[in-house]
Backbone as XML, in Angstrom:
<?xml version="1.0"?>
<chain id="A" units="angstrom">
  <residue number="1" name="UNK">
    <atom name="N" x="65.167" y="80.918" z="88.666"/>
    <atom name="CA" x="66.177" y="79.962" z="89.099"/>
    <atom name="C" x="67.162" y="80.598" z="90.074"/>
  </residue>
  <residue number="2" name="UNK">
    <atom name="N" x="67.787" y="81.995" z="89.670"/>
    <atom name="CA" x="68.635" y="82.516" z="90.488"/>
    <atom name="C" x="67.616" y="82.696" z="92.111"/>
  </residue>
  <residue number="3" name="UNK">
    <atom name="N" x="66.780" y="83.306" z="92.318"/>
    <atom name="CA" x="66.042" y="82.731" z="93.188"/>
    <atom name="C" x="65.816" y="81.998" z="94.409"/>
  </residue>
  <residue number="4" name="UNK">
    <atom name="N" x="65.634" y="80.858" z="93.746"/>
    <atom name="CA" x="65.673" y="79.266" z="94.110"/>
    <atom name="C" x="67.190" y="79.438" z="95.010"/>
  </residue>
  <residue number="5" name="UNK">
    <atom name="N" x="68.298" y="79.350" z="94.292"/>
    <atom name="CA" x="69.492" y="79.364" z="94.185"/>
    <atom name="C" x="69.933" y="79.789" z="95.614"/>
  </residue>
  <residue number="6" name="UNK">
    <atom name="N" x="69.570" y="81.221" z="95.661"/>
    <atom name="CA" x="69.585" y="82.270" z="96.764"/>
    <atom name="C" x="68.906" y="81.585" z="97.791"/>
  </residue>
  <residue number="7" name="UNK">
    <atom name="N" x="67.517" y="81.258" z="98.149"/>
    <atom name="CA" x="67.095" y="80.719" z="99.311"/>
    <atom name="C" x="67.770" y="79.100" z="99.422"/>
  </residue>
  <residue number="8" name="UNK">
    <atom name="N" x="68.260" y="78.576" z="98.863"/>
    <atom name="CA" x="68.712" y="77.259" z="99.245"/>
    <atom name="C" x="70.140" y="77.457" z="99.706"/>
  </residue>
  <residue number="9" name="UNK">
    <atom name="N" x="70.653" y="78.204" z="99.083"/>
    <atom name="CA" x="72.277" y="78.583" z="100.252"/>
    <atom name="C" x="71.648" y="79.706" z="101.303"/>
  </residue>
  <residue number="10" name="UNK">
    <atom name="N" x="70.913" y="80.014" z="101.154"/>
    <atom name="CA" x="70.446" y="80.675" z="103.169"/>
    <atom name="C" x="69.522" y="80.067" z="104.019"/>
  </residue>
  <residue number="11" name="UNK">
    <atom name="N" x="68.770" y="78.845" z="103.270"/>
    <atom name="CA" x="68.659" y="77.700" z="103.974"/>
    <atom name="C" x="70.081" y="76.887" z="104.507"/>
  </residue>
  <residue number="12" name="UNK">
    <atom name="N" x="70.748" y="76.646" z="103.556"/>
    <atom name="CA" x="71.926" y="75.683" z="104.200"/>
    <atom name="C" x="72.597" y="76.479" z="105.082"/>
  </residue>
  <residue number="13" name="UNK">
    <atom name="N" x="73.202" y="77.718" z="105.099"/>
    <atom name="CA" x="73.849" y="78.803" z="105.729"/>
    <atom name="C" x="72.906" y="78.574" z="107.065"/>
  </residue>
  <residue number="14" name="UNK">
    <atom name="N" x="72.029" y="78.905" z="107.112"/>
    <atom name="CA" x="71.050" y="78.786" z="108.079"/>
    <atom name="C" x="71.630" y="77.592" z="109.430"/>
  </residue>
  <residue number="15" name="UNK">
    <atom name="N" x="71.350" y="76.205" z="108.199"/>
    <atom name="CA" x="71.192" y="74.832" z="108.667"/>
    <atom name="C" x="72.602" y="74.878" z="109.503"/>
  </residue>
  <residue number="16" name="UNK">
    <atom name="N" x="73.893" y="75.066" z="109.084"/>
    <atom name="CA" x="75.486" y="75.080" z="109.027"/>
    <atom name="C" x="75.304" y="75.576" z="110.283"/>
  </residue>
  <residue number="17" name="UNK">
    <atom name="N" x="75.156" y="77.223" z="110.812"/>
    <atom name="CA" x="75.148" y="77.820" z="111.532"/>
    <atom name="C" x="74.577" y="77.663" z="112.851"/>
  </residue>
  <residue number="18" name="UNK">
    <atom name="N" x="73.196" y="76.811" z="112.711"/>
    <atom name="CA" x="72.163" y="76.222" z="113.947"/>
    <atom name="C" x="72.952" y="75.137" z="114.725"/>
  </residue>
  <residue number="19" name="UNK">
    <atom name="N" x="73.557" y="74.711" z="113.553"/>
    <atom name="CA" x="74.152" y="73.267" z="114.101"/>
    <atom name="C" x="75.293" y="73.343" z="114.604"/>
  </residue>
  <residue number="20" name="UNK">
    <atom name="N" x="76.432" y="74.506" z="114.221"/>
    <atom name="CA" x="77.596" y="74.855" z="115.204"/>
    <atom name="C" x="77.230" y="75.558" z="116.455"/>
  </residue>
  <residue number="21" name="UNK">
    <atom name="N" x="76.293" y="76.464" z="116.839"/>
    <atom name="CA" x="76.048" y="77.335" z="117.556"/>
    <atom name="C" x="75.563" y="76.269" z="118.604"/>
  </residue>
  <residue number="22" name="UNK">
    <atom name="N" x="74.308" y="75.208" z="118.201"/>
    <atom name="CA" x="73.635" y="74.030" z="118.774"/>
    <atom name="C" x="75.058" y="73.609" z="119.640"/>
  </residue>
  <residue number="23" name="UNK">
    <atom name="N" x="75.879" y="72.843" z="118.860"/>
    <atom name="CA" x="77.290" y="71.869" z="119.579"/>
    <atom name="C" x="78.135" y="73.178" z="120.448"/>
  </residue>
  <residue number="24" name="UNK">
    <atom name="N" x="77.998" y="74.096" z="119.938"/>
    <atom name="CA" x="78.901" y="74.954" z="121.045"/>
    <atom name="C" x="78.148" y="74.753" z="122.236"/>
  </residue>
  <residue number="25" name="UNK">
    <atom name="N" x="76.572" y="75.359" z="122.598"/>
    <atom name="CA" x="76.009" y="75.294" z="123.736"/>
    <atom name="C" x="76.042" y="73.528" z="124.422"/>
  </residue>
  <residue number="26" name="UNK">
    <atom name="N" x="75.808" y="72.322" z="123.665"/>
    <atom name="CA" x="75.470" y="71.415" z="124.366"/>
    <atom name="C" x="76.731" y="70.845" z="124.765"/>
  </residue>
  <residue number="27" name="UNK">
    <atom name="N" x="77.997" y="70.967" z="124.086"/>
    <atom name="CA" x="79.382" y="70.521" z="123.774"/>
    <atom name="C" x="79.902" y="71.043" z="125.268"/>
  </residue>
  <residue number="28" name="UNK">
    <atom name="N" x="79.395" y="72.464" z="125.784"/>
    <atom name="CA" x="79.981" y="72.904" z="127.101"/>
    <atom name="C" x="79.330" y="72.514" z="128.335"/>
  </residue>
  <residue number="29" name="UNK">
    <atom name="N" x="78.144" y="72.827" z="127.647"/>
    <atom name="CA" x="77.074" y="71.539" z="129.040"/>
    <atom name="C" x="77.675" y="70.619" z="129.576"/>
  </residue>
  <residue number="30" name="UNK">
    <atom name="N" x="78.154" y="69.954" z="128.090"/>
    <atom name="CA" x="78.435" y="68.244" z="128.893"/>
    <atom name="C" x="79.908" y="68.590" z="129.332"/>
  </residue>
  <residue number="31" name="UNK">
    <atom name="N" x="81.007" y="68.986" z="128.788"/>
    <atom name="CA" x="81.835" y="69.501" z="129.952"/>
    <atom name="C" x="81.936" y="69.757" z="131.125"/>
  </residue>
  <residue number="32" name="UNK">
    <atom name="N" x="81.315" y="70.978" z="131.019"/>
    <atom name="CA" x="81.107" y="70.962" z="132.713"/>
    <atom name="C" x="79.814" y="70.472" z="133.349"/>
  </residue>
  <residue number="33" name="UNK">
    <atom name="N" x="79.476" y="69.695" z="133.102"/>
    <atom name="CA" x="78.581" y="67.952" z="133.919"/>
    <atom name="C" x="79.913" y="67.400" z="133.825"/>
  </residue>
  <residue number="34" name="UNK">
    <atom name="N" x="80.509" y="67.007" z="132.955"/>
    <atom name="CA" x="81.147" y="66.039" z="133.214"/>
    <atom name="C" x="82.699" y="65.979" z="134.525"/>
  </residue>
  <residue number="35" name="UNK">
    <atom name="N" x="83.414" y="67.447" z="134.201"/>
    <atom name="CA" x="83.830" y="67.622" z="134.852"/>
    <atom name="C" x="83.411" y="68.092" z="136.642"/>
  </residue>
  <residue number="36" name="UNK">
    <atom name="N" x="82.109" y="68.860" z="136.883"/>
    <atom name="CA" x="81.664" y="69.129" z="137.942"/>
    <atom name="C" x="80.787" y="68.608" z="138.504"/>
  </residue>
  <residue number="37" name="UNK">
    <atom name="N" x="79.973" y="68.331" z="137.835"/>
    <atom name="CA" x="78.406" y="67.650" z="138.242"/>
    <atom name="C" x="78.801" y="66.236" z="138.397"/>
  </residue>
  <residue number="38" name="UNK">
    <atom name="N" x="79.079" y="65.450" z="137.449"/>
    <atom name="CA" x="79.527" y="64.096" z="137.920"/>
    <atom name="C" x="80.418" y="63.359" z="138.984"/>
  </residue>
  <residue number="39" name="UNK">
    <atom name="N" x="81.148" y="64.600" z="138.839"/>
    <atom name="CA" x="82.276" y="64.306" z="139.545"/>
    <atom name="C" x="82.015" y="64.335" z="141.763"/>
  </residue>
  <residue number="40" name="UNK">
    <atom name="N" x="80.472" y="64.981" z="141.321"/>
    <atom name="CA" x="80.466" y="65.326" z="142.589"/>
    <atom name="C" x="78.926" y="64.770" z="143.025"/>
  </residue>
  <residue number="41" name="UNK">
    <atom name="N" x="78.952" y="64.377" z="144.452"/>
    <atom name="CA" x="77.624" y="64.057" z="145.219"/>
    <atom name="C" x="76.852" y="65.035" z="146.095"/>
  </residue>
  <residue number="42" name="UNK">
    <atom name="N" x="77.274" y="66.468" z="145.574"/>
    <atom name="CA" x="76.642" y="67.834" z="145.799"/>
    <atom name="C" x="75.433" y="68.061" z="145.561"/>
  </residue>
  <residue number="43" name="UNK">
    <atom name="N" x="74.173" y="67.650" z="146.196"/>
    <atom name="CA" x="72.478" y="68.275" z="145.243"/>
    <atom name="C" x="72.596" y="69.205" z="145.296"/>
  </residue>
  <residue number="44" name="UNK">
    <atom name="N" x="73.095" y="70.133" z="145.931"/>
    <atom name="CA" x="73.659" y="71.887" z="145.805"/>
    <atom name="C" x="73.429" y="71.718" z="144.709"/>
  </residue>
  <residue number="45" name="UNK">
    <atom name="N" x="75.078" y="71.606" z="143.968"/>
    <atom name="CA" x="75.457" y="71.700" z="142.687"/>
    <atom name="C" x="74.829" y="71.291" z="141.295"/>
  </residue>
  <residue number="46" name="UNK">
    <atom name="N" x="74.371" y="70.472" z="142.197"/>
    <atom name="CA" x="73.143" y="69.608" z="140.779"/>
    <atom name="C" x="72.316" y="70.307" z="140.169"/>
  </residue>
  <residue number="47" name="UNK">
    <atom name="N" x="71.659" y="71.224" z="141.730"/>
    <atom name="CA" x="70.723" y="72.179" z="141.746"/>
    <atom name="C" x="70.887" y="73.448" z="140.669"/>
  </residue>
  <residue number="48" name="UNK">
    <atom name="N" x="72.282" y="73.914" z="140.941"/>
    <atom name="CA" x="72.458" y="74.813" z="140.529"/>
    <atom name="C" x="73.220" y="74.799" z="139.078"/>
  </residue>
  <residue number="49" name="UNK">
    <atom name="N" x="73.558" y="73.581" z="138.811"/>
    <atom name="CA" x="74.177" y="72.997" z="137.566"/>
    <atom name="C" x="72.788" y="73.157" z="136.718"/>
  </residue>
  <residue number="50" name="UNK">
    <atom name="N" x="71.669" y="72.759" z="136.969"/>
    <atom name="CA" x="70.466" y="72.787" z="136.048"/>
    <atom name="C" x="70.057" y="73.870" z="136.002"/>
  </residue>
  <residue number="51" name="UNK">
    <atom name="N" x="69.988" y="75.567" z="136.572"/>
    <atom name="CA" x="69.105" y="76.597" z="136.516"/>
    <atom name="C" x="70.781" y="76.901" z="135.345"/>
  </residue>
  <residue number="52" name="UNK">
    <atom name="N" x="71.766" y="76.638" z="135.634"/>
    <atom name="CA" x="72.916" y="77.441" z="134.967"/>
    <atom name="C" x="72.566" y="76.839" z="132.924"/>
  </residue>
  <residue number="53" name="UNK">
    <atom name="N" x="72.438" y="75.387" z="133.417"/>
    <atom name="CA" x="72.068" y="74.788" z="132.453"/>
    <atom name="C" x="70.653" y="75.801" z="131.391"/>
  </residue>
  <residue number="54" name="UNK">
    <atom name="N" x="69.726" y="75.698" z="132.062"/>
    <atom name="CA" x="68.572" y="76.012" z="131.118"/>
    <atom name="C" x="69.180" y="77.762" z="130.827"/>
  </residue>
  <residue number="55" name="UNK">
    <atom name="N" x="69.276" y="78.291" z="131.778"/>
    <atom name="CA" x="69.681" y="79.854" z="131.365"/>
    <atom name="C" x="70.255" y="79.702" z="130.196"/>
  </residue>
  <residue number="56" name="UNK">
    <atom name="N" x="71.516" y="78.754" z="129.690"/>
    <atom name="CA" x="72.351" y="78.777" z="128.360"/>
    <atom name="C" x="71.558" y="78.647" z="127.767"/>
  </residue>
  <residue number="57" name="UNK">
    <atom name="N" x="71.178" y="77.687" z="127.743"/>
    <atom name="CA" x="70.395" y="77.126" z="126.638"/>
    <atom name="C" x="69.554" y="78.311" z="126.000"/>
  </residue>
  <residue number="58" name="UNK">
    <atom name="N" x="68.851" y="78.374" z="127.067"/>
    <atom name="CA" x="67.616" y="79.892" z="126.690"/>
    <atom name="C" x="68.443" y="80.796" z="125.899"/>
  </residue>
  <residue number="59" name="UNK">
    <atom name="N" x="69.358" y="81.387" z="126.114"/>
    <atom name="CA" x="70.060" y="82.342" z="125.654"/>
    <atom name="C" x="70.530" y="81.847" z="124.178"/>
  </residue>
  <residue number="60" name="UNK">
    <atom name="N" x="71.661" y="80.487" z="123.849"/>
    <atom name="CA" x="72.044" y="80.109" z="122.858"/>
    <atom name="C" x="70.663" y="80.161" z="121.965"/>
  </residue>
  <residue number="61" name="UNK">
    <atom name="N" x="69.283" y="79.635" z="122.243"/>
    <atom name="CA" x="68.368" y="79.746" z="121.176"/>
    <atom name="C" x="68.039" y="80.520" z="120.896"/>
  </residue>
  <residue number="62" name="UNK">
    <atom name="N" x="67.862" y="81.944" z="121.768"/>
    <atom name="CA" x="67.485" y="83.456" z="121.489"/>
    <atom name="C" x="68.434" y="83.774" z="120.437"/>
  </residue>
  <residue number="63" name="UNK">
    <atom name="N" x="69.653" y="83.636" z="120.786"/>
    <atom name="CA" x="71.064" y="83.870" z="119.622"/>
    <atom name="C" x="70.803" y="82.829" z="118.634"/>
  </residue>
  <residue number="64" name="UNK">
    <atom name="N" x="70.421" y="82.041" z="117.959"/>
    <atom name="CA" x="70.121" y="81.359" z="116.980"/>
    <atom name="C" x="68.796" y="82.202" z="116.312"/>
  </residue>
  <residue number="65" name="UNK">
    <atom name="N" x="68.132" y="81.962" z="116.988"/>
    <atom name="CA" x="67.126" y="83.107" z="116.121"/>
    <atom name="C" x="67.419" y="84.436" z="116.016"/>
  </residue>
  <residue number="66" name="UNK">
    <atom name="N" x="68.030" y="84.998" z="116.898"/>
    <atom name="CA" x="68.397" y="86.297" z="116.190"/>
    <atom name="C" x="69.321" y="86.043" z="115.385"/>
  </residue>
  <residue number="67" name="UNK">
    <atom name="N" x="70.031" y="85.027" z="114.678"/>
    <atom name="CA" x="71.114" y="84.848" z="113.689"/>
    <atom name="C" x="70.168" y="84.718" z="112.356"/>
  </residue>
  <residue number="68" name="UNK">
    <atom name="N" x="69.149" y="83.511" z="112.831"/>
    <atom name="CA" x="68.812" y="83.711" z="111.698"/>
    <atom name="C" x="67.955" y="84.893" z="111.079"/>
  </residue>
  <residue number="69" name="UNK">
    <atom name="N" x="67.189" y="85.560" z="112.030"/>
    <atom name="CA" x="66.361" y="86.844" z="111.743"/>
    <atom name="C" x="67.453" y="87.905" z="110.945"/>
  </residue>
  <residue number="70" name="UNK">
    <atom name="N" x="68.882" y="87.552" z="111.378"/>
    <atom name="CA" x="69.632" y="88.783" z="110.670"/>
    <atom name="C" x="70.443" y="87.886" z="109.250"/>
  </residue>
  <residue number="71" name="UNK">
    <atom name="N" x="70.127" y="86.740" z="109.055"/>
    <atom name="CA" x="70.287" y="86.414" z="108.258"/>
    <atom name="C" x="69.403" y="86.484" z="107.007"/>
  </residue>
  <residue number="72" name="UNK">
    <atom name="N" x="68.060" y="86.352" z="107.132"/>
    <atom name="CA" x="67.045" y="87.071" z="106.791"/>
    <atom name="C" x="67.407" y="87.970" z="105.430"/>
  </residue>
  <residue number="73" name="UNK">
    <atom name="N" x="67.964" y="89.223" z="106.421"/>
    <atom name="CA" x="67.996" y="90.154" z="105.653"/>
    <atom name="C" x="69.015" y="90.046" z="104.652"/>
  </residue>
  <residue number="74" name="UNK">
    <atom name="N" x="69.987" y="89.198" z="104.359"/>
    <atom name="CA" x="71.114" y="89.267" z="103.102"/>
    <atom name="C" x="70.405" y="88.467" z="102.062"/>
  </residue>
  <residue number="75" name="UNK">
    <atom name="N" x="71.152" y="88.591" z="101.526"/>
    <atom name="CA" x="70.831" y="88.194" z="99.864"/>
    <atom name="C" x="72.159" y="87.056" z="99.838"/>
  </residue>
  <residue number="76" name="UNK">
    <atom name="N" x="71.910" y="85.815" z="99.488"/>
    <atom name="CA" x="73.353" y="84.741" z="99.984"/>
    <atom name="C" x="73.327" y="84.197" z="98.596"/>
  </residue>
  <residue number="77" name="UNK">
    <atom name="N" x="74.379" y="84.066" z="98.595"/>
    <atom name="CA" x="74.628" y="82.899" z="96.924"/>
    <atom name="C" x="76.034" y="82.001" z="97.310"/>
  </residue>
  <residue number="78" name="UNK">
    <atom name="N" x="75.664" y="80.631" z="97.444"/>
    <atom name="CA" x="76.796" y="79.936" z="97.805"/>
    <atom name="C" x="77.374" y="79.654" z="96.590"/>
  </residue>
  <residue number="79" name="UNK">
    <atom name="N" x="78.680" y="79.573" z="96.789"/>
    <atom name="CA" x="79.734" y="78.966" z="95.201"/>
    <atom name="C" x="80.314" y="78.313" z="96.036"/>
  </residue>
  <residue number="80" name="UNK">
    <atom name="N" x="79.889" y="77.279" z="96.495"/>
    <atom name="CA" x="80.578" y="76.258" z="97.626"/>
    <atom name="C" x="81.276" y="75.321" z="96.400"/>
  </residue>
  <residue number="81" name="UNK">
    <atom name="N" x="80.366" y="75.067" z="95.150"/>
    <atom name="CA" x="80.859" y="73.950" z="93.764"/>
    <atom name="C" x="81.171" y="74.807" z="92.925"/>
  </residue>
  <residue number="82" name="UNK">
    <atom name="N" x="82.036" y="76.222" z="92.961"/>
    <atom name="CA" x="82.018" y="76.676" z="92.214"/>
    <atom name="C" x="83.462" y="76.609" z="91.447"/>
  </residue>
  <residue number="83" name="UNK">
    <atom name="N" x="83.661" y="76.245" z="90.131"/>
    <atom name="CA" x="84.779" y="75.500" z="89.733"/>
    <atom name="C" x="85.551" y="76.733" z="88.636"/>
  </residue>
  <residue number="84" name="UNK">
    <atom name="N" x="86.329" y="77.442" z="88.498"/>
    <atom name="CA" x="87.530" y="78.284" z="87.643"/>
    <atom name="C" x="88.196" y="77.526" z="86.542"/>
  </residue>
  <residue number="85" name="UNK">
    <atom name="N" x="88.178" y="77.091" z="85.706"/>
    <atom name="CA" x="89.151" y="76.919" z="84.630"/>
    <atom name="C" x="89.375" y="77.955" z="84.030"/>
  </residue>
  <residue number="86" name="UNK">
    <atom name="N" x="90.897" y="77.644" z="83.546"/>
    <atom name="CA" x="91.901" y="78.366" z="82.863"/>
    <atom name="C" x="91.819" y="77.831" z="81.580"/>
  </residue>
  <residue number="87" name="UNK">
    <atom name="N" x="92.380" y="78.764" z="80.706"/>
    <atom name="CA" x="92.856" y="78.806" z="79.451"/>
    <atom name="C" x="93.831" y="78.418" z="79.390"/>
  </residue>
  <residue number="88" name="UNK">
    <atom name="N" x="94.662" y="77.485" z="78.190"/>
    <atom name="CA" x="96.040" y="77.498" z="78.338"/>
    <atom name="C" x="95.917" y="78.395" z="76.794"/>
  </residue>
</chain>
């Protein structure tokens, strides 16, 4: 059971982590589209808005898997419900 326990909080740890790292990379994308790329009738920029584009990206997923590859290696136990009572 302890086990179990352990891979399901480094699954979720996992899940938590993909999904902030995910919104950081796409969250700045659309920023700057929104602020530069839209704003402008440059195919230059368009041009170069998309090679800038995929480079992140590439990179943010390399850094997701190496997060989780080094996540991997711990041993995780969430007490996310984990509740203390006192004595009176």
């Amino acid at each position: 059971m302890d086990k179990e326990l352990k891979e399901e909080s480094k699954k979720r740890l996992k899940s938590a982590v993909n999904k902030k790292m995910t919104t950081i990379m796409i969250g700045s994308l659309a920023i700057i589209e929104e602020e530069l790329v839209k704003n402008s009738s440059d195919i230059e920029l368009q041009s170069v808005y998309d090679i800038v584009r995929q480079r992140i990206l590439d990179l943010g997923n390399n850094q997701i898997r190496n997060v989780n590859l080094e996540i991997d290696s711990y041993d995780i136990e969430s007490n996310r419900y984990q509740f203390n009572f006192r004595k009176f």
